[in-house]
C-alpha positions as CSV (number, residue, x, y, z in Angstrom):
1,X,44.4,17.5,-95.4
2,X,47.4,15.6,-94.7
3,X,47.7,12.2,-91.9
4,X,50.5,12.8,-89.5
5,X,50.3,10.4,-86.5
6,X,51.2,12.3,-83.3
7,X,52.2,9.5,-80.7
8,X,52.4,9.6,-77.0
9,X,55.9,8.1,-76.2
10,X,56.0,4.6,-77.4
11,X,56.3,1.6,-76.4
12,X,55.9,-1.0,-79.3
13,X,53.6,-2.6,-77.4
14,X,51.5,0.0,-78.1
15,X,53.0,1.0,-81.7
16,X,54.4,-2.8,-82.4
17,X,58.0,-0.9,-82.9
18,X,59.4,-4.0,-84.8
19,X,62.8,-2.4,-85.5
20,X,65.4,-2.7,-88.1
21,X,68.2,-4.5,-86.5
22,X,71.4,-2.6,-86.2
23,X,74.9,-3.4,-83.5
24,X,74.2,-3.8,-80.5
25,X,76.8,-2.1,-78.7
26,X,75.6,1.3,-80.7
27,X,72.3,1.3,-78.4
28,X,73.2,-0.5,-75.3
29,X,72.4,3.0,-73.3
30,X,69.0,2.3,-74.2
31,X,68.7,-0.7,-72.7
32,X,70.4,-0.9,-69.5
33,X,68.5,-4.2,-68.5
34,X,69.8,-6.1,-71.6
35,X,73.1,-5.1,-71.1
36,X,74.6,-8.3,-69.9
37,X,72.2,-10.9,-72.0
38,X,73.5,-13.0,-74.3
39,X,73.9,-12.2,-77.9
40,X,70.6,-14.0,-79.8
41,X,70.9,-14.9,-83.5
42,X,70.7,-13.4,-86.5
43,X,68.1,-14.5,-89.3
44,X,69.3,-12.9,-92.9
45,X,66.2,-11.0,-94.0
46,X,64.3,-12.2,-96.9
47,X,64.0,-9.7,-100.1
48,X,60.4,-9.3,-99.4
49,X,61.5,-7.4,-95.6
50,X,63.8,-5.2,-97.3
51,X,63.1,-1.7,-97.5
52,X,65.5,1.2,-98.8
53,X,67.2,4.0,-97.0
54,X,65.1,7.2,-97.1
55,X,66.8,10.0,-99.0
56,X,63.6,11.7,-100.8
57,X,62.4,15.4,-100.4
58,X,59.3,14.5,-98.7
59,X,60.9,13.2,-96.2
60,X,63.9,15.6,-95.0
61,X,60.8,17.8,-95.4
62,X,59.1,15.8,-92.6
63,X,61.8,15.1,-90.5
64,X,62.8,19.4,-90.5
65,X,59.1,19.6,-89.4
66,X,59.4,17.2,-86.7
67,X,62.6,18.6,-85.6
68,X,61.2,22.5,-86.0
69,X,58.2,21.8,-83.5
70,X,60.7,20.3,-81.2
71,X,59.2,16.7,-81.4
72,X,60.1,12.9,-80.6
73,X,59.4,10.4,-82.8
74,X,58.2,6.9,-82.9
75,X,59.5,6.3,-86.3
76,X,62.6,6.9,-85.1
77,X,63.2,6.0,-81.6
78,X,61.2,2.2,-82.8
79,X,63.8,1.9,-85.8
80,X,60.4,1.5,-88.0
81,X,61.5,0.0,-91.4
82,X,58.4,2.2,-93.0
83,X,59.8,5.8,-92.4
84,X,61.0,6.5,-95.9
85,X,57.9,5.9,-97.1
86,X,55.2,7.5,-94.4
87,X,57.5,10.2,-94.3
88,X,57.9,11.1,-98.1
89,X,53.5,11.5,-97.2
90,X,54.1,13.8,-94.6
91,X,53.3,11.5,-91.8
92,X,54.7,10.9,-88.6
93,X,54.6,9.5,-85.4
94,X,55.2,11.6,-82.3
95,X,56.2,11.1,-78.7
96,X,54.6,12.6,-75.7
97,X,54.8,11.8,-72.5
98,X,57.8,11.5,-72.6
99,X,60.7,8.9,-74.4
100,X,61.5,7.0,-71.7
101,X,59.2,3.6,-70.7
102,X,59.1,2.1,-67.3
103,X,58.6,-1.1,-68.7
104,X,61.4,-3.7,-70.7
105,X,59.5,-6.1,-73.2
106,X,62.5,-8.5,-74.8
107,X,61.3,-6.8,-78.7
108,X,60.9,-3.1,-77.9
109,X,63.9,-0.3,-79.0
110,X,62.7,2.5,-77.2
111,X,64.4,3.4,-74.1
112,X,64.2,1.7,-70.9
113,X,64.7,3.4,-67.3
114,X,63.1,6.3,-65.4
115,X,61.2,8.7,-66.8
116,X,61.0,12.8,-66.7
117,X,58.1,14.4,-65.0
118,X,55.1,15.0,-67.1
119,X,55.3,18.4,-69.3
120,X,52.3,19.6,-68.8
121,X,52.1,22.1,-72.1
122,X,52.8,19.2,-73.6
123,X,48.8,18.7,-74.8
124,X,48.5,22.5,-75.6
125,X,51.5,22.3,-77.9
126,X,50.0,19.3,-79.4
127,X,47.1,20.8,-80.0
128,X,48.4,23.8,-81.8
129,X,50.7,21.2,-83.9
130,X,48.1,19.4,-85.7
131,X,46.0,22.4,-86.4
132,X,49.0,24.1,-88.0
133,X,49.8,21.3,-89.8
134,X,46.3,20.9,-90.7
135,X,45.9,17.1,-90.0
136,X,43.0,14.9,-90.9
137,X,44.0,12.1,-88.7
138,X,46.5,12.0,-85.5
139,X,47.3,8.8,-83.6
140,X,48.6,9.7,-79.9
141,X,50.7,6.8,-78.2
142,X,52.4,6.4,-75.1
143,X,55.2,4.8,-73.3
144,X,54.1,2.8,-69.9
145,X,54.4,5.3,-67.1
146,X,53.7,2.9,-64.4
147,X,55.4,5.6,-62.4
148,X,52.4,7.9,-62.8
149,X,49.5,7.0,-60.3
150,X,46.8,7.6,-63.8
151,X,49.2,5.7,-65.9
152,X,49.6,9.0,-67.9
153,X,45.4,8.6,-68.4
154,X,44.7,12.1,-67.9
155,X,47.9,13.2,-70.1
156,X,46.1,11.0,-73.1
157,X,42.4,12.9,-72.2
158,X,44.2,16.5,-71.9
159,X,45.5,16.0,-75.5
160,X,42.6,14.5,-76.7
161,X,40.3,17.9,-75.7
162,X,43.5,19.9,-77.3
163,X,43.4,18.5,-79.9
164,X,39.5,18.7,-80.5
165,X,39.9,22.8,-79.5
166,X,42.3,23.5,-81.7
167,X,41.2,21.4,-84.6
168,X,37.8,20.2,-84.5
169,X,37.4,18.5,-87.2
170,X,41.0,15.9,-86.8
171,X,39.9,12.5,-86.5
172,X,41.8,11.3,-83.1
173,X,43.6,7.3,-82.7
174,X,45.2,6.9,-79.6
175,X,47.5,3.8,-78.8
176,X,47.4,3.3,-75.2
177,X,49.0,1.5,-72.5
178,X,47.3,-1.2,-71.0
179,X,46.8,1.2,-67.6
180,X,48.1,-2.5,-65.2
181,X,46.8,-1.9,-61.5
182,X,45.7,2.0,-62.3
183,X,42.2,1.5,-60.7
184,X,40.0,2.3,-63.1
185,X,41.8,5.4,-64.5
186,X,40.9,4.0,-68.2
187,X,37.7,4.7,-67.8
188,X,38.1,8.5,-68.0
189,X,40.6,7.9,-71.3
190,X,37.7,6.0,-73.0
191,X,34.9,8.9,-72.0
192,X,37.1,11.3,-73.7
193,X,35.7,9.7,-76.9
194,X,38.3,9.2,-79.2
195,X,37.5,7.9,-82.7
196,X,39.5,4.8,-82.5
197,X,41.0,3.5,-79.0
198,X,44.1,1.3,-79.8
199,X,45.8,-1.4,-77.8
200,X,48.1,-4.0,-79.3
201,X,48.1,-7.2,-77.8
202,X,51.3,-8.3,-79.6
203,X,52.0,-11.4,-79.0
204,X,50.2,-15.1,-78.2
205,X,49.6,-15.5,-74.3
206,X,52.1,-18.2,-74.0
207,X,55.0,-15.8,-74.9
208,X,53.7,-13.2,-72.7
209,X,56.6,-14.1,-69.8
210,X,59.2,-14.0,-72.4
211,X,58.4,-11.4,-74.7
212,X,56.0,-9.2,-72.5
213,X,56.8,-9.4,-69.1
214,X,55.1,-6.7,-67.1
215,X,52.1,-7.1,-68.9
216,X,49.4,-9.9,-69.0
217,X,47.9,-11.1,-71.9
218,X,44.0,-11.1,-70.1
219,X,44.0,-7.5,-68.7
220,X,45.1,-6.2,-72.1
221,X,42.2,-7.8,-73.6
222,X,40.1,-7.6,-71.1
223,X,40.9,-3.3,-71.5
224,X,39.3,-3.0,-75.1
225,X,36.3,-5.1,-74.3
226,X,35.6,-2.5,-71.6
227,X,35.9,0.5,-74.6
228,X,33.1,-1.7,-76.1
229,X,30.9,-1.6,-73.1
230,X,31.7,2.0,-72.4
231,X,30.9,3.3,-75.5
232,X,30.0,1.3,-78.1
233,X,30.6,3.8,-81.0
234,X,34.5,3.8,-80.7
235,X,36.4,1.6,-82.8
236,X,39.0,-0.8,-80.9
237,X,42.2,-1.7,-82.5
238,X,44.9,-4.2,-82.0
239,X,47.9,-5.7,-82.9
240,X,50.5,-8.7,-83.0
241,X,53.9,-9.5,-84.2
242,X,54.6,-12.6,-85.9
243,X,57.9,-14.5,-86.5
244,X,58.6,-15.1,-82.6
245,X,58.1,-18.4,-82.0
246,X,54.1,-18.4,-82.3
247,X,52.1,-21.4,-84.2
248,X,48.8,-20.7,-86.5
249,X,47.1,-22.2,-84.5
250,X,47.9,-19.7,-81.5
251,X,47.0,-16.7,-83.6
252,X,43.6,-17.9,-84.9
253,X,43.0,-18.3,-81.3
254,X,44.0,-15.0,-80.4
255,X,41.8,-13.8,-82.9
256,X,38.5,-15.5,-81.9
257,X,39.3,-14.0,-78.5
258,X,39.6,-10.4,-79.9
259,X,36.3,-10.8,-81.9
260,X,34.6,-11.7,-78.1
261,X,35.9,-8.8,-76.8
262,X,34.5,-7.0,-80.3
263,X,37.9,-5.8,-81.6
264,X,36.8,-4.4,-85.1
265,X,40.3,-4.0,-86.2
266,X,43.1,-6.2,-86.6
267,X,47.1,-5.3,-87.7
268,X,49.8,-8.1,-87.9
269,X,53.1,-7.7,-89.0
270,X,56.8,-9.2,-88.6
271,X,58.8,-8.7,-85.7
272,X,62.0,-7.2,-86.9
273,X,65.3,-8.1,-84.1
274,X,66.1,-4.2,-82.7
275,X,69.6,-5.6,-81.5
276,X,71.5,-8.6,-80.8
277,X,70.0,-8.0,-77.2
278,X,66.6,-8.1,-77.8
279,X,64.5,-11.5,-78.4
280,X,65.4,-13.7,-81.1
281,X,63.7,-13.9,-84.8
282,X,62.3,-17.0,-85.1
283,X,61.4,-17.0,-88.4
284,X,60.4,-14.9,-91.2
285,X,56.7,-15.3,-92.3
286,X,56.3,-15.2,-95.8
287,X,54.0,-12.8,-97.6
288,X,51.6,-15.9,-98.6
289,X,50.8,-16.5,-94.9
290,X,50.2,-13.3,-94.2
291,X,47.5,-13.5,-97.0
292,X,46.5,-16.1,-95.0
293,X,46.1,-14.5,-91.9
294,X,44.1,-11.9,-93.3
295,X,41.6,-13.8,-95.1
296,X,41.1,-16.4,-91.7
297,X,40.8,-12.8,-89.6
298,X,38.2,-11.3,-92.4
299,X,35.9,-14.3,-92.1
300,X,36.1,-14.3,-88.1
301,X,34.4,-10.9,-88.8
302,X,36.5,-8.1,-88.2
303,X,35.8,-4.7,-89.9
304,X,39.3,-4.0,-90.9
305,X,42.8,-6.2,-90.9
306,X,46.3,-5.2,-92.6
307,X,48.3,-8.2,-92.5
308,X,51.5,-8.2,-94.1
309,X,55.7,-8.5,-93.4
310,X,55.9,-4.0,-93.1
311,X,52.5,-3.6,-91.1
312,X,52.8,-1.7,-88.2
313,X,50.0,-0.1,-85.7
314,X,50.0,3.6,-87.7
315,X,51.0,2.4,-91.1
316,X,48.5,4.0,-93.2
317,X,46.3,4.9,-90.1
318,X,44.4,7.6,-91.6
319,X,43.4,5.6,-94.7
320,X,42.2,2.8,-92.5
321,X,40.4,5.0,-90.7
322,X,38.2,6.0,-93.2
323,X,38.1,2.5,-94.6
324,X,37.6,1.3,-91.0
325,X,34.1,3.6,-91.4
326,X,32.7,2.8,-94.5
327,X,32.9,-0.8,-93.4
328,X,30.9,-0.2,-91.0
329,X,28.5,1.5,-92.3
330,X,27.6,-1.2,-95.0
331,X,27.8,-3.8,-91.9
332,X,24.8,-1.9,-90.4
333,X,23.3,-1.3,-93.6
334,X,23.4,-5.3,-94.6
335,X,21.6,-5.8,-91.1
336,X,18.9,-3.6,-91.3
């Protein structure tokens, strides 16, 4: 069975949509609210960030299945450097919910502005898209629909039982929104049960007003610790960018405070500059600290981390998953 990762329409903050950077006059539509900002600077990538164009079979192979079934991508509307190579594999990251995200963090490339109403055959055609494909893993993300009075929660549970109708036996990852001032409406999300509840963190709280402005750094982790007390069986997941103006120190301490709220997985990866609009590189971390961060985030005593310059929330998500498993079961195994 092949991986493709089925996304709800993203917002990096969910997906970590660290884009390649291209002119920014050839996506200003995009970005209404960063119209009239200043141009930031450019950082020449290193050779170790550089990925080549995708021209294989596999993936014009993917991308006429995507376009067949009518679908949005992530891949695509985030500018994700790793395309070529997830989809030469056949996998893919979808939109639902729409493309369109309510919200205007300085890093993310996908659309800003007012969204369409919900399609509510969206989940069925879902459903019916994975089975057909004959997926063993799907990862559903979504944009923030702060217009929505759920947050789009009952969107994510509708695909979620879609999904498990039409294809029992798909493993499910859903990258969620952080659900700000939607009383509650989590709740029903996480007592859909999927097998891994994502929510990236992204950055270090003191570049939360900068780089994450409608969101809040406390509520978002606050969110997966309540997965953890809900249901204890689900994996959590999260992720941060690096290269934006964060020290060490800041990320080990964002770490500690995902182990208290029981993350068991961990992704970091470089923020790649969208446009000349978005926030600022500040640096490029080099492949030796992100060796570093992994081995400091493996003996804090998370089941799973992917650290790395190309790591991204999906990247290899099926893999992980069953990775993420077998870790766990020699954990309880070396406790009993």
């Amino acid at each position: 069975m092949r991986n493709i990762y089925l996304a709800a329409g993203t917002h990096p903050a969910h997906l970590s949509c660290m884009a390649t950077l291209i002119d920014s006059t050839a996506r200003q539509h995009r970005h209404p609210e960063k119209r009239n900002r200043p141009d930031t600077p450019i950082l020449r990538k290193p050779d170790w960030i550089r990925v080549k164009a995708p021209t294989s079979r596999g993936y014009a192979e993917t991308r006429e299945i995507v376009k067949s079934k009518g679908l949005v991508t992530v891949c695509e509307e985030a500018g994700c450097p790793n395309i070529g190579e997830c989809w030469e594999q056949k996998h893919a990251t979808m939109m639902i919910m729409g493309e369109i995200c309510t919200r205007a963090c300085s890093f993310c490339n996908v659309s800003t502005g007012k969204p369409s109403p919900l399609d509510l055959d969206e989940p069925r055609r879902v459903g019916d898209a994975v089975a057909e494909m004959g997926l063993a893993h799907v990862v559903i993300t979504s944009v923030d629909r702060d217009d929505l009075e759920d947050g789009g929660a009952m969107h994510f549970v509708r695909t979620i039982e879609a999904i498990r109708s039409a294809a029992p036996k798909t493993t499910i990852e859903i990258l969620t929104p952080d659900f700000l001032r939607k009383d509650g409406w989590e709740a029903k999300v996480i007592d859909a049960r999927p097998d891994v509840f994502n929510h990236n963190l992204e950055t270090v709280p003191r570049l939360y007003l900068s780089i994450r402005p409608g969101a809040r750094y406390f509520h978002s982790l606050r969110l997966l610790e309540r997965v953890k007390e809900r249901d204890p069986s689900q994996f959590t997941k999260s992720g941060l960018m690096v290269g934006l103006g964060e020290t060490k120190e800041e990320v080990m301490q964002v770490m500690d405070d995902m182990r208290s709220a029981g993350i068991d997985f961990l992704t970091i990866g470089q923020y790649l500059q969208p446009t000349r609009k978005h926030a600022a590189i500040d640096r490029y971390v080099s492949p030796e600290e992100f060796a570093s961060y992994e081995e400091i985030a493996r003996s804090k005593g998370f089941l799973m981390v992917s650290a790395s310059p190309l790591t991204r929330s999906s990247y290899h998500a099926g893999d992980d998953f069953e990775q993420l498993r077998r870790a766990r079961e020699a954990s309880l195994a070396a406790a009993s």
